[in-house]
C-alpha positions in Angstrom: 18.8 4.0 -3.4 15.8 2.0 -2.9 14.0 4.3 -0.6 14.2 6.2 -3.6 13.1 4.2 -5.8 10.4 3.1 -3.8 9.2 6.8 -3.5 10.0 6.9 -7.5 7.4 3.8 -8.1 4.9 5.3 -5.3 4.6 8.3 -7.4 4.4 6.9 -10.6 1.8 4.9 -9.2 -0.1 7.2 -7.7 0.1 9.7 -11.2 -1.1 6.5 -13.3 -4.0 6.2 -10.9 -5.0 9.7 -11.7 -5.1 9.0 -15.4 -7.1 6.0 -15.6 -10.8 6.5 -16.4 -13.4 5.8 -14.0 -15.2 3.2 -16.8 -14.2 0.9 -19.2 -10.7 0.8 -18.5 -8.4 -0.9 -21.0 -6.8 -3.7 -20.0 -3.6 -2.4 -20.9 -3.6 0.1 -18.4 -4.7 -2.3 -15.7 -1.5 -4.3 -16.5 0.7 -1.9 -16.9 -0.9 -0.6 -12.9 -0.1 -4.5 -11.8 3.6 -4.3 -13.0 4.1 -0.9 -11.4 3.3 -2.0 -8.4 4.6 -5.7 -8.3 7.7 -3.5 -9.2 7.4 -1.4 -6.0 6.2 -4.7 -3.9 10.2 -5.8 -4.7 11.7 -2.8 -4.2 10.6 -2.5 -0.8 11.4 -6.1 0.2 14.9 -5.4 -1.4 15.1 -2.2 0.8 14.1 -4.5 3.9 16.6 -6.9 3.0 19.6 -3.8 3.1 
């Protein structure tokens, strides 16, 4: 399960990177990119872990 959801978060990721604008990015969307991937950072130290 967390290979998947490592995958899951990778493509999230990589889909929220697409839809931020190259300028004046809000803030919320620059926090909402941090949790994403501090969420992926644990889900591939959990999948170590296994």
């Amino acid at each position: 399960m967390s290979a998947e959801r490592v995958r899951e978060l990778e493509e999230k990721i990589a889909e929220f990177k697409r839809r931020i604008p190259p300028h004046s990015v809000p803030p919320a969307m620059l926090q909402e990119l941090e949790e994403l991937e501090e969420q992926l950072e644990k889900a591939k130290e959990t999948g170590k872990e296994s």
